[in-house]
TORMIKE-494572 format. One record per atom (N, C-alpha, C, O, CB): residue number from 0; atom name; x, y, z. Coordinates in nm, 3 decimals, padded with zeros to 5 digits. Each point is the difference from the previous one (the first is absolute). Glycine has a CB too. Layout:
<r><i>NUM</i><at>CA</at><X>X</X><Y>Y</Y><Z>Z</Z></r>
...
//
This chain:
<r><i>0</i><at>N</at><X>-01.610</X><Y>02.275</Y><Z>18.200</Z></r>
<r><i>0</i><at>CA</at><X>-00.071</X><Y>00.121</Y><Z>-00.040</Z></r>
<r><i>0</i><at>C</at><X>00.088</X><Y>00.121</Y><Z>00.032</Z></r>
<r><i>0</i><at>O</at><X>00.034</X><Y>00.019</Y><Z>00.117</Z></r>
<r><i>0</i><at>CB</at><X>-00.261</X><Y>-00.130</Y><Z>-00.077</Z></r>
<r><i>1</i><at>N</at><X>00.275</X><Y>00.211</Y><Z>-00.158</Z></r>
<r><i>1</i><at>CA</at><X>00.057</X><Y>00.140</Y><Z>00.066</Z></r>
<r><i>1</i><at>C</at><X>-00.054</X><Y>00.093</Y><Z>00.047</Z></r>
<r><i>1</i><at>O</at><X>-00.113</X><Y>00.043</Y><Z>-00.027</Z></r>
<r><i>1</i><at>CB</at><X>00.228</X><Y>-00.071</Y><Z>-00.083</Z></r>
<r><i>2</i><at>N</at><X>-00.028</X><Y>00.075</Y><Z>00.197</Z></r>
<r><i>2</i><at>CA</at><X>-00.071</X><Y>00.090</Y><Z>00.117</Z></r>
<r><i>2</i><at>C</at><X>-00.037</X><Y>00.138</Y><Z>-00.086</Z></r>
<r><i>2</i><at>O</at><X>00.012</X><Y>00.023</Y><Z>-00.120</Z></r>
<r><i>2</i><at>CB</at><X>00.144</X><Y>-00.123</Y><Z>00.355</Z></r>
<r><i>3</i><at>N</at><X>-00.206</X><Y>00.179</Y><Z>-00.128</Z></r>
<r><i>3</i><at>CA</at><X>-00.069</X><Y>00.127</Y><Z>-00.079</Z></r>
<r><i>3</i><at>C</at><X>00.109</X><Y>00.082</Y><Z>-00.063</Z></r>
<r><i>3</i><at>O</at><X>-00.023</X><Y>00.081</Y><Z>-00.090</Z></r>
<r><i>3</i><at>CB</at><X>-00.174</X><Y>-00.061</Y><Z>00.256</Z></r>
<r><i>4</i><at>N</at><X>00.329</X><Y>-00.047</Y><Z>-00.112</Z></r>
<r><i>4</i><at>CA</at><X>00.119</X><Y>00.120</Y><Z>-00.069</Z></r>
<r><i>4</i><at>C</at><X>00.035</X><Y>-00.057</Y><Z>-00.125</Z></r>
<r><i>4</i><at>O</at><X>00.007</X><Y>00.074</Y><Z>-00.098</Z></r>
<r><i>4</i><at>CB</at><X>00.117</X><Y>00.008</Y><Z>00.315</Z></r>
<r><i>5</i><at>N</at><X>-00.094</X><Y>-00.241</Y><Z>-00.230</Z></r>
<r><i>5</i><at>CA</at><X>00.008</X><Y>00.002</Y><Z>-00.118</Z></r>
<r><i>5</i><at>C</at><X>-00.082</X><Y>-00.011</Y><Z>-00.110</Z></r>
<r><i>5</i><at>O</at><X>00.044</X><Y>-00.004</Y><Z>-00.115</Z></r>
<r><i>5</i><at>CB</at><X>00.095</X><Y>-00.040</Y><Z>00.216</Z></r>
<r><i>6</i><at>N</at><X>-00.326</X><Y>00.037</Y><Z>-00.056</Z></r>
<r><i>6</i><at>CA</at><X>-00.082</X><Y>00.056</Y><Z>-00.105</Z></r>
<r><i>6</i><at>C</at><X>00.081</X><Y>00.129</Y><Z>-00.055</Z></r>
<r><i>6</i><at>O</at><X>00.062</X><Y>00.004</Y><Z>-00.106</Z></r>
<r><i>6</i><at>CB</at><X>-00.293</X><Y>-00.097</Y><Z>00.220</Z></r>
<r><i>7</i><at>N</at><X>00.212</X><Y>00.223</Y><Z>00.000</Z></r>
<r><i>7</i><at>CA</at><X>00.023</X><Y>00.089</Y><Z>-00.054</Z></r>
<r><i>7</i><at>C</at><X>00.113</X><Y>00.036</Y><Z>-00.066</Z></r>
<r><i>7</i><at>O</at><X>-00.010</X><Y>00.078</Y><Z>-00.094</Z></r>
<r><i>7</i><at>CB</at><X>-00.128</X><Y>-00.057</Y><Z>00.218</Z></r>
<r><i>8</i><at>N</at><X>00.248</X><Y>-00.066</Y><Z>-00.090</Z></r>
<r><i>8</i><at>CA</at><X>00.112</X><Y>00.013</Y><Z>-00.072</Z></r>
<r><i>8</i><at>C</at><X>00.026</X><Y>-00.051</Y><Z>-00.149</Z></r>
<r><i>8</i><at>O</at><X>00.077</X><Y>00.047</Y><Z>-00.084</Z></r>
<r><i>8</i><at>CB</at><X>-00.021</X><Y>-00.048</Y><Z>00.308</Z></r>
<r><i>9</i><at>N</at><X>-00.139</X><Y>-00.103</Y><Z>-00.232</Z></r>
<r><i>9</i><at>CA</at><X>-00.035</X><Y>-00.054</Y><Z>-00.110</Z></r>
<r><i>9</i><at>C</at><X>-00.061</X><Y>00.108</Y><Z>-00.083</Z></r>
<r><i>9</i><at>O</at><X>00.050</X><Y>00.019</Y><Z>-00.111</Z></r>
<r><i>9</i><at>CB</at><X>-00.071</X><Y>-00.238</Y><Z>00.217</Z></r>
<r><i>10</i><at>N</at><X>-00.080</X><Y>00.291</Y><Z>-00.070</Z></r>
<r><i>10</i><at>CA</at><X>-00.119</X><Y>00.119</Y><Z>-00.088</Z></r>
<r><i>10</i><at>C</at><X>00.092</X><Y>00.093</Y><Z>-00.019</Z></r>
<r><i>10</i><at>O</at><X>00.001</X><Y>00.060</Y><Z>-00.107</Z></r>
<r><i>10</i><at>CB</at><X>-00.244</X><Y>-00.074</Y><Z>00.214</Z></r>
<r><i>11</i><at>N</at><X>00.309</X><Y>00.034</Y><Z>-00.036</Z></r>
<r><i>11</i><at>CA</at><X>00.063</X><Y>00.123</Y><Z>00.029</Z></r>
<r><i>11</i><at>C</at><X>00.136</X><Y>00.001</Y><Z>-00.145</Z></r>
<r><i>11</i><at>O</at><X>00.022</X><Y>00.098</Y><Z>-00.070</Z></r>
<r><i>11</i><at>CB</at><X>-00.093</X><Y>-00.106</Y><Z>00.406</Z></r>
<r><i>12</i><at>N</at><X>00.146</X><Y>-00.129</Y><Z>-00.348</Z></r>
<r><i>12</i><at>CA</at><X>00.047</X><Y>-00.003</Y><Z>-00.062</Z></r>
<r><i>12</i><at>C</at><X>-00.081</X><Y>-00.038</Y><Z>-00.163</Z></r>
<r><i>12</i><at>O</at><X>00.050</X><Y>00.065</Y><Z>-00.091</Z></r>
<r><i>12</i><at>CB</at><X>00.112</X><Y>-00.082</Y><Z>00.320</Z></r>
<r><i>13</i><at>N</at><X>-00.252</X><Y>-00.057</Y><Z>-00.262</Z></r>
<r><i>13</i><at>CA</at><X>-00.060</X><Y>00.071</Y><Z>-00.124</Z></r>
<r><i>13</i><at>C</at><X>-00.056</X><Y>00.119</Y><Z>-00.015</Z></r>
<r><i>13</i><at>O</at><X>00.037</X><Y>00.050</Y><Z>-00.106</Z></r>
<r><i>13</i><at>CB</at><X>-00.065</X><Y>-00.228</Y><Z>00.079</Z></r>
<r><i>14</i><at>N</at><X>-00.054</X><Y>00.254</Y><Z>00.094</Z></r>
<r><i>14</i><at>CA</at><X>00.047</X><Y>00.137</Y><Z>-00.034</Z></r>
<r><i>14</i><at>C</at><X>00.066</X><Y>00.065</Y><Z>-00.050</Z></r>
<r><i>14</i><at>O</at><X>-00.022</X><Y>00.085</Y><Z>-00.087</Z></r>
<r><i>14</i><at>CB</at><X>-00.027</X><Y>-00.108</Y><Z>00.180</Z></r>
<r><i>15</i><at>N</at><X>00.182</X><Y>-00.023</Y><Z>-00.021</Z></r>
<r><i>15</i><at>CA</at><X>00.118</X><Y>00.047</Y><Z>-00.070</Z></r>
<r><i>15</i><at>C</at><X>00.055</X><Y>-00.041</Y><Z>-00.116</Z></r>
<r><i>15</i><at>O</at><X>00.095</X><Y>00.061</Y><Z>-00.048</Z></r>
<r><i>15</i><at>CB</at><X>-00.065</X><Y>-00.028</Y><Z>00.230</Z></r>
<r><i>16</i><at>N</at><X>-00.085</X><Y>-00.145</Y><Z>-00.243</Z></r>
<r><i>16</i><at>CA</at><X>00.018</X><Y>00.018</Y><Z>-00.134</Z></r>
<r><i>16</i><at>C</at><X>-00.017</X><Y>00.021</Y><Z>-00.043</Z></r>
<r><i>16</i><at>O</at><X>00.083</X><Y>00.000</Y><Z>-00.091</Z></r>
<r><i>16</i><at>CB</at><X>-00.058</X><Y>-00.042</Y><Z>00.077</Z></r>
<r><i>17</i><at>N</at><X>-00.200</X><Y>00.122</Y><Z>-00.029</Z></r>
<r><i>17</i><at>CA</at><X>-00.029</X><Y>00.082</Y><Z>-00.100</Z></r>
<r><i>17</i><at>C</at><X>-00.070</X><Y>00.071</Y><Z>00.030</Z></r>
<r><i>17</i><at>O</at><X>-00.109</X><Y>00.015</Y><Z>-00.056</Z></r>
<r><i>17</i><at>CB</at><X>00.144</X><Y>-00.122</Y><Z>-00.069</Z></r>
<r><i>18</i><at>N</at><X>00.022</X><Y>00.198</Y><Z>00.265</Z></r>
<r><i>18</i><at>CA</at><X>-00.035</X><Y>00.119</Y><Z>00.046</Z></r>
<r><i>18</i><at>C</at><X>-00.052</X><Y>00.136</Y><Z>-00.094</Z></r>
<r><i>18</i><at>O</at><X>-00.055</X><Y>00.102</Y><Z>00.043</Z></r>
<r><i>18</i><at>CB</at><X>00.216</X><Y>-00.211</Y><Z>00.120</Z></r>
<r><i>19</i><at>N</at><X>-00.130</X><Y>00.080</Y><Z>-00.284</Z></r>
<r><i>19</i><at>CA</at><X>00.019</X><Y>00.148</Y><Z>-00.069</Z></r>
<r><i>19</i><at>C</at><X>-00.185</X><Y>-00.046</Y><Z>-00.056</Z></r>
<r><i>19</i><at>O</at><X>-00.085</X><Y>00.089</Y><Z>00.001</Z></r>
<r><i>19</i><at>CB</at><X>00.447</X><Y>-00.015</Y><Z>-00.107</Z></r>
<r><i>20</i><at>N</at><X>-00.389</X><Y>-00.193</Y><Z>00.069</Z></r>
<r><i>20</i><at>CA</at><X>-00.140</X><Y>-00.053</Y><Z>-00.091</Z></r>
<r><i>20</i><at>C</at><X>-00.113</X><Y>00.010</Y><Z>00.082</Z></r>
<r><i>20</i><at>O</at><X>-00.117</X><Y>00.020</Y><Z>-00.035</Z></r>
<r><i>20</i><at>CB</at><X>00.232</X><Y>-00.192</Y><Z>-00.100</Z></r>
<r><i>21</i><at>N</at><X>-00.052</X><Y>00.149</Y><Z>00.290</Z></r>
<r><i>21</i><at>CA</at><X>-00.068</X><Y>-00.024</Y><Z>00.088</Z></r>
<r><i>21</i><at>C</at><X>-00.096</X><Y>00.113</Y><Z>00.086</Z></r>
<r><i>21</i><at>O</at><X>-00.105</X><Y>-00.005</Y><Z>00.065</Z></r>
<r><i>21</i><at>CB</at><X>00.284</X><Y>-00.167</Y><Z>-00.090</Z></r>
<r><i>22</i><at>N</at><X>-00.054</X><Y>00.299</Y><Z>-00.024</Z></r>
<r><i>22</i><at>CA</at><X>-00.024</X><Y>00.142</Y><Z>00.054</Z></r>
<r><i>22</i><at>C</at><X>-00.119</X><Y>00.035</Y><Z>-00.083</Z></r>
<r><i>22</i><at>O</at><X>-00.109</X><Y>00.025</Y><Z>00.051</Z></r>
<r><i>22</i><at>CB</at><X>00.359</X><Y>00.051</Y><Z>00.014</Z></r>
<r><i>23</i><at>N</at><X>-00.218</X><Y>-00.073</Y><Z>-00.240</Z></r>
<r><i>23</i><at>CA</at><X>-00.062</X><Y>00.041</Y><Z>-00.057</Z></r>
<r><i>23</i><at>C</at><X>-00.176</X><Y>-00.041</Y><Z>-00.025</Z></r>
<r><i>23</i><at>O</at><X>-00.095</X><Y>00.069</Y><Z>-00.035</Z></r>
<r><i>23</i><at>CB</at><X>00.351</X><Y>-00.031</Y><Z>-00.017</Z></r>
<r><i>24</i><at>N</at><X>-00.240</X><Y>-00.222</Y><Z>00.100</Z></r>
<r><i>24</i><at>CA</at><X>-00.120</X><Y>-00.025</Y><Z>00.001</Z></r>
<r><i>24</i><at>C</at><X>-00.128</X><Y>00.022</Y><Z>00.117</Z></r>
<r><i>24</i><at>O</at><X>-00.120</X><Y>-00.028</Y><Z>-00.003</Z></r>
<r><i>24</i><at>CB</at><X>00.266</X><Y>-00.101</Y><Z>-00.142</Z></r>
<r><i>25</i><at>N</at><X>-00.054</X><Y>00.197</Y><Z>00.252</Z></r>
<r><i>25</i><at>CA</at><X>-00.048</X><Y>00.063</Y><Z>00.106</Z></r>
<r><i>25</i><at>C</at><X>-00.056</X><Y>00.150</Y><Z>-00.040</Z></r>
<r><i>25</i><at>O</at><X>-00.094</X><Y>00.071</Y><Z>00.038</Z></r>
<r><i>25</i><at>CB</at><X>00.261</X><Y>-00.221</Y><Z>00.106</Z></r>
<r><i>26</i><at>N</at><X>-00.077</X><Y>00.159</Y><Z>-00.226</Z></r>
<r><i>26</i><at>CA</at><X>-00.013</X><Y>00.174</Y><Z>-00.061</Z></r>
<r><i>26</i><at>C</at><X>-00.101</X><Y>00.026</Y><Z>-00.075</Z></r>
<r><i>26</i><at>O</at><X>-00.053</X><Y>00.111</Y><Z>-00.012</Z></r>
<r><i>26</i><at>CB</at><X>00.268</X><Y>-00.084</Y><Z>-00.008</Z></r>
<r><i>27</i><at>N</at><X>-00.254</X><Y>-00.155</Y><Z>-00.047</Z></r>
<r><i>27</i><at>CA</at><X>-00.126</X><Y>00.022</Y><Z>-00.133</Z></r>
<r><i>27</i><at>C</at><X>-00.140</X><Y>-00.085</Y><Z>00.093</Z></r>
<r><i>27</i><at>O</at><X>-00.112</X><Y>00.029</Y><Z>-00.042</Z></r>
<r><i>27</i><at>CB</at><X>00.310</X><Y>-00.062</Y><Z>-00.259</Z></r>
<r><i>28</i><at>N</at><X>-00.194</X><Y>-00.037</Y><Z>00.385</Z></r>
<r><i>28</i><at>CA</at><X>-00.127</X><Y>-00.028</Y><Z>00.057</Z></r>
<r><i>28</i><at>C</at><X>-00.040</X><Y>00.126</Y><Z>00.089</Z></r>
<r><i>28</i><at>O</at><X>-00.118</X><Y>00.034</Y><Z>00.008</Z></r>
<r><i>28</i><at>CB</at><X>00.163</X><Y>-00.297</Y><Z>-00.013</Z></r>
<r><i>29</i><at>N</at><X>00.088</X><Y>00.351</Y><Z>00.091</Z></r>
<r><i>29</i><at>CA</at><X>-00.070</X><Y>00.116</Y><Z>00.072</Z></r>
<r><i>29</i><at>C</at><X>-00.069</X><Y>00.140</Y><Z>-00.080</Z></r>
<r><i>29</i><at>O</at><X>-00.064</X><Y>00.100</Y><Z>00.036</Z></r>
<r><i>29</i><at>CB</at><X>00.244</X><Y>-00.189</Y><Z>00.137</Z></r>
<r><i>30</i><at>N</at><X>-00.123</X><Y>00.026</Y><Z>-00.313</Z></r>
<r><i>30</i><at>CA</at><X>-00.010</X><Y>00.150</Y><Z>-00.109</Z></r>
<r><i>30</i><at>C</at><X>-00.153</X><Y>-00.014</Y><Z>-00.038</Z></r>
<r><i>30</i><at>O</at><X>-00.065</X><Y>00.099</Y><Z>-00.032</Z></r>
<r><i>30</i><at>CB</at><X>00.338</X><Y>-00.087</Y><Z>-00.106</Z></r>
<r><i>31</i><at>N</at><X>-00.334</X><Y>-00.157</Y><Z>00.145</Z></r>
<r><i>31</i><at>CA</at><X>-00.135</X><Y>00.000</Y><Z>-00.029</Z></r>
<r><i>31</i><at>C</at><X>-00.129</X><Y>00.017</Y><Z>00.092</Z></r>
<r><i>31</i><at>O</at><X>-00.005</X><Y>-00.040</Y><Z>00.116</Z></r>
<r><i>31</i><at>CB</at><X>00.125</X><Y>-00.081</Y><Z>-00.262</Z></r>
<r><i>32</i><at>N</at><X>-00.222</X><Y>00.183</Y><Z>00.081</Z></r>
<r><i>32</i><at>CA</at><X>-00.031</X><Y>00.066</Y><Z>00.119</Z></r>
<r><i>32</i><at>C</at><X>-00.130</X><Y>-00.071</Y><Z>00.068</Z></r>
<r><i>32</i><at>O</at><X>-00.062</X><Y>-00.051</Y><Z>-00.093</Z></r>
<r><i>32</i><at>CB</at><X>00.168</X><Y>00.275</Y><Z>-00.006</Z></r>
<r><i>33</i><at>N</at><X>-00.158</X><Y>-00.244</Y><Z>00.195</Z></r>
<r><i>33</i><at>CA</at><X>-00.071</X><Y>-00.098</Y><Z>00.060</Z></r>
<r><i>33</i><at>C</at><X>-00.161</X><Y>00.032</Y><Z>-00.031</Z></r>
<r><i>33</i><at>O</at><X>-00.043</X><Y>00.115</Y><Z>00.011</Z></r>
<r><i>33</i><at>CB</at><X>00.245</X><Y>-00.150</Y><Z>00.175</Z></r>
<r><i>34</i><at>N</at><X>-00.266</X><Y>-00.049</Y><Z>-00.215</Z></r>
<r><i>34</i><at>CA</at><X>-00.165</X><Y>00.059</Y><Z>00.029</Z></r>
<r><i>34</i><at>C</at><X>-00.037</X><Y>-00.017</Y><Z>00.101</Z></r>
<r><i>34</i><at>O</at><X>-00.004</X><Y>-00.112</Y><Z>00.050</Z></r>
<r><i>34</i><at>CB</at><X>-00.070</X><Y>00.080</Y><Z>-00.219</Z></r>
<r><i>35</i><at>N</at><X>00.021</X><Y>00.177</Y><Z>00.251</Z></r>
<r><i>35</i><at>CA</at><X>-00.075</X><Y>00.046</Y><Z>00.102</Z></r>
<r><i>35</i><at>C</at><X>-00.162</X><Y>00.000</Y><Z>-00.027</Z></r>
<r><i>35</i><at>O</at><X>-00.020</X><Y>00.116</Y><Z>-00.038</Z></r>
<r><i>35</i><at>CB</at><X>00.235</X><Y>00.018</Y><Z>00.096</Z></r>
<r><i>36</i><at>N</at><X>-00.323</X><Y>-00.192</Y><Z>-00.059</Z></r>
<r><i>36</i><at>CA</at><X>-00.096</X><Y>00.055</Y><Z>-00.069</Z></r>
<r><i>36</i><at>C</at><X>-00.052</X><Y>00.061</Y><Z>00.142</Z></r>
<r><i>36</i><at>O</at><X>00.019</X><Y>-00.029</Y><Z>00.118</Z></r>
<r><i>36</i><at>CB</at><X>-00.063</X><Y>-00.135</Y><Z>-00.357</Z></r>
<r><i>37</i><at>N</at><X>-00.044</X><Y>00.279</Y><Z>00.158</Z></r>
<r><i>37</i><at>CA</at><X>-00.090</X><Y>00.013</Y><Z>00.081</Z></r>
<r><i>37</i><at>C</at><X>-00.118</X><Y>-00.063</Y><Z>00.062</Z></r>
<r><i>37</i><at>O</at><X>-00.087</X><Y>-00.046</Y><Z>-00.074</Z></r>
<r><i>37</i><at>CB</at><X>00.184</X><Y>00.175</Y><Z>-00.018</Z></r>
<r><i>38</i><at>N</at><X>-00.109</X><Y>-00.135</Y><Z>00.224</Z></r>
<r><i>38</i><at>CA</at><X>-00.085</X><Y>-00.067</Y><Z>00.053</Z></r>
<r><i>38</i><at>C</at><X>-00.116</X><Y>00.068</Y><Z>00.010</Z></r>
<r><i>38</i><at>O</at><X>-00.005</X><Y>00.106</Y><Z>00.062</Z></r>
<r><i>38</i><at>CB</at><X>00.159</X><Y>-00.218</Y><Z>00.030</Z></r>
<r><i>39</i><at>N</at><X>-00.259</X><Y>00.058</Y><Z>-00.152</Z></r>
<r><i>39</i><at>CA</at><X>-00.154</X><Y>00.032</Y><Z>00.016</Z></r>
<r><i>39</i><at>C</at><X>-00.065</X><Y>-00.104</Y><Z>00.087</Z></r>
<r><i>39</i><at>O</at><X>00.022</X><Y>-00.117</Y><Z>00.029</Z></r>
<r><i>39</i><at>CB</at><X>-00.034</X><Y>00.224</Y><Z>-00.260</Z></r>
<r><i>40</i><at>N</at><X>-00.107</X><Y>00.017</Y><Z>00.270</Z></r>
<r><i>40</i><at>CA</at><X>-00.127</X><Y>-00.078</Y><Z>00.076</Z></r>
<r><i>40</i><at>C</at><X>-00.037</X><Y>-00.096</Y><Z>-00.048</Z></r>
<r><i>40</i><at>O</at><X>-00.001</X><Y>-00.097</Y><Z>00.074</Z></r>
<r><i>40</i><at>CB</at><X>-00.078</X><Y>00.252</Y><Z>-00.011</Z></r>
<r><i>41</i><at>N</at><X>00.037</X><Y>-00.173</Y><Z>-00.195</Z></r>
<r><i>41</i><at>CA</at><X>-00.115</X><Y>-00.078</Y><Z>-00.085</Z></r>
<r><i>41</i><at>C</at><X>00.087</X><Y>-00.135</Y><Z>-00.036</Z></r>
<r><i>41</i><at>O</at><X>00.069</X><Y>-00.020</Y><Z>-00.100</Z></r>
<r><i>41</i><at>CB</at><X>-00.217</X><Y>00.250</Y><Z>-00.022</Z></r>
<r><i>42</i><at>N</at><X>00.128</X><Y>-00.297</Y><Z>00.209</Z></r>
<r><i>42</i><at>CA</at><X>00.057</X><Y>-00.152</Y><Z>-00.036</Z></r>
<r><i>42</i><at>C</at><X>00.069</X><Y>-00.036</Y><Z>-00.133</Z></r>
<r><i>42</i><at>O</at><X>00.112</X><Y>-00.024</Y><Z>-00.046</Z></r>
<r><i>42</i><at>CB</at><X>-00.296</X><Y>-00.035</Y><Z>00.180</Z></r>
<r><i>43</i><at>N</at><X>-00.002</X><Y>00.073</Y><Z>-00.183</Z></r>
<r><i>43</i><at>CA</at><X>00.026</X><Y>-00.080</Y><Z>-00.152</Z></r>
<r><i>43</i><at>C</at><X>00.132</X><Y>00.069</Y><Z>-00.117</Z></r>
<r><i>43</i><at>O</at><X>00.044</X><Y>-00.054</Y><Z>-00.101</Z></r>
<r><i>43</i><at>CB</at><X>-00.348</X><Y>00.003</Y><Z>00.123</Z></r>
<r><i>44</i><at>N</at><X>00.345</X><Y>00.196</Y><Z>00.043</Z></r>
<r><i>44</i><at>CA</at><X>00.076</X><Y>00.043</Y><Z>-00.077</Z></r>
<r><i>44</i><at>C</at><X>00.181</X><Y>-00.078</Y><Z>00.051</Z></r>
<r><i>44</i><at>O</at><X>00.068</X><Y>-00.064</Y><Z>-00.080</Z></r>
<r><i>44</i><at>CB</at><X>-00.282</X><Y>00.314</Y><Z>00.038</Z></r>
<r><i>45</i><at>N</at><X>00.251</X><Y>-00.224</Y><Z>00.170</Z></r>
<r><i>45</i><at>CA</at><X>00.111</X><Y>-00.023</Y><Z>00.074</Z></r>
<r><i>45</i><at>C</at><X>-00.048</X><Y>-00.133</Y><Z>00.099</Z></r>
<r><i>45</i><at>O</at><X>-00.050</X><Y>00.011</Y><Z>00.112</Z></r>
<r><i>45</i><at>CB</at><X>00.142</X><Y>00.265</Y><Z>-00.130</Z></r>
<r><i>46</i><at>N</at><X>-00.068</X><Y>-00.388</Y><Z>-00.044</Z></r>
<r><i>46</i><at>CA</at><X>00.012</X><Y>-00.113</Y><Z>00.045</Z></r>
<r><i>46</i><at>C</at><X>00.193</X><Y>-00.010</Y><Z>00.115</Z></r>
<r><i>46</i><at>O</at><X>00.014</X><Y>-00.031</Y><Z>00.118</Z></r>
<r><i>46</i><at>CB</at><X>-00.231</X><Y>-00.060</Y><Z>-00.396</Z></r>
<r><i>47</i><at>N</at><X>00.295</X><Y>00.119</Y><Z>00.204</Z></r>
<r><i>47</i><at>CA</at><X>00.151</X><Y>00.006</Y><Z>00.064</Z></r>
<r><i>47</i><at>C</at><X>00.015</X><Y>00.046</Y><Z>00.148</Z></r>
<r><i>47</i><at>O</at><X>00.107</X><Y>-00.014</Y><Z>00.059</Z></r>
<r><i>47</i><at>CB</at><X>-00.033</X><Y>00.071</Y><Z>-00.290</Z></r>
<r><i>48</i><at>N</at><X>-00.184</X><Y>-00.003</Y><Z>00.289</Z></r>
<r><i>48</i><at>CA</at><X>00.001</X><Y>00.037</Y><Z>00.150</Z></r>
<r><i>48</i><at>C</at><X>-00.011</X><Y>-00.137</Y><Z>00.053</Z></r>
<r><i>48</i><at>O</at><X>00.045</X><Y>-00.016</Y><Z>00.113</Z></r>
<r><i>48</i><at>CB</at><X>-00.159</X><Y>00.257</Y><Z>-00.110</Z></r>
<r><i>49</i><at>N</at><X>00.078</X><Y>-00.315</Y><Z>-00.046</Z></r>
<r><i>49</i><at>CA</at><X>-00.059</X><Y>-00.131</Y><Z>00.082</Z></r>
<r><i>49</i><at>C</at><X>00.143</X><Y>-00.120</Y><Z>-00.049</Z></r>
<r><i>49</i><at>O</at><X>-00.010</X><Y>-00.120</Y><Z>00.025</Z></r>
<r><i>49</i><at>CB</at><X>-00.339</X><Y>00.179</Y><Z>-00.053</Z></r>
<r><i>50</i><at>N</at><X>00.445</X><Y>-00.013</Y><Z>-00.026</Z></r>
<r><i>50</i><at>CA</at><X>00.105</X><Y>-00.084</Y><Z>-00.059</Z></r>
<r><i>50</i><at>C</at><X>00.070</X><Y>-00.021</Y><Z>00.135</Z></r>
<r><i>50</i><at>O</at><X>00.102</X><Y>-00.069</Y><Z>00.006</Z></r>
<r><i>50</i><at>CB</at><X>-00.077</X><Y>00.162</Y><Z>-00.270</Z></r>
//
């Protein structure tokens, strides 16, 4: 079994191969924007408090 350096050295080096796809697909999941809902009292409306 390899030890923890060469997991990482391993990640570390795909990364580096397609660092540039990798940036960008980092770039377009942070560009989208998250739903916050608002949380209400009334249950039946906001079930997601209880998620």
């Amino acid at each position: 079994m390899p030890d923890n350096q060469t997991i990482i050295d391993a990640v570390q080096a795909e990364i580096e191969t397609d660092r540039d796809w990798l940036i960008g697909l980092t770039r377009d999941m942070v560009r989208i924007p998250s739903v916050n809902p608002k949380f209400e009292a009334n249950a039946a409306i906001n079930r997601s408090r209880s998620a």
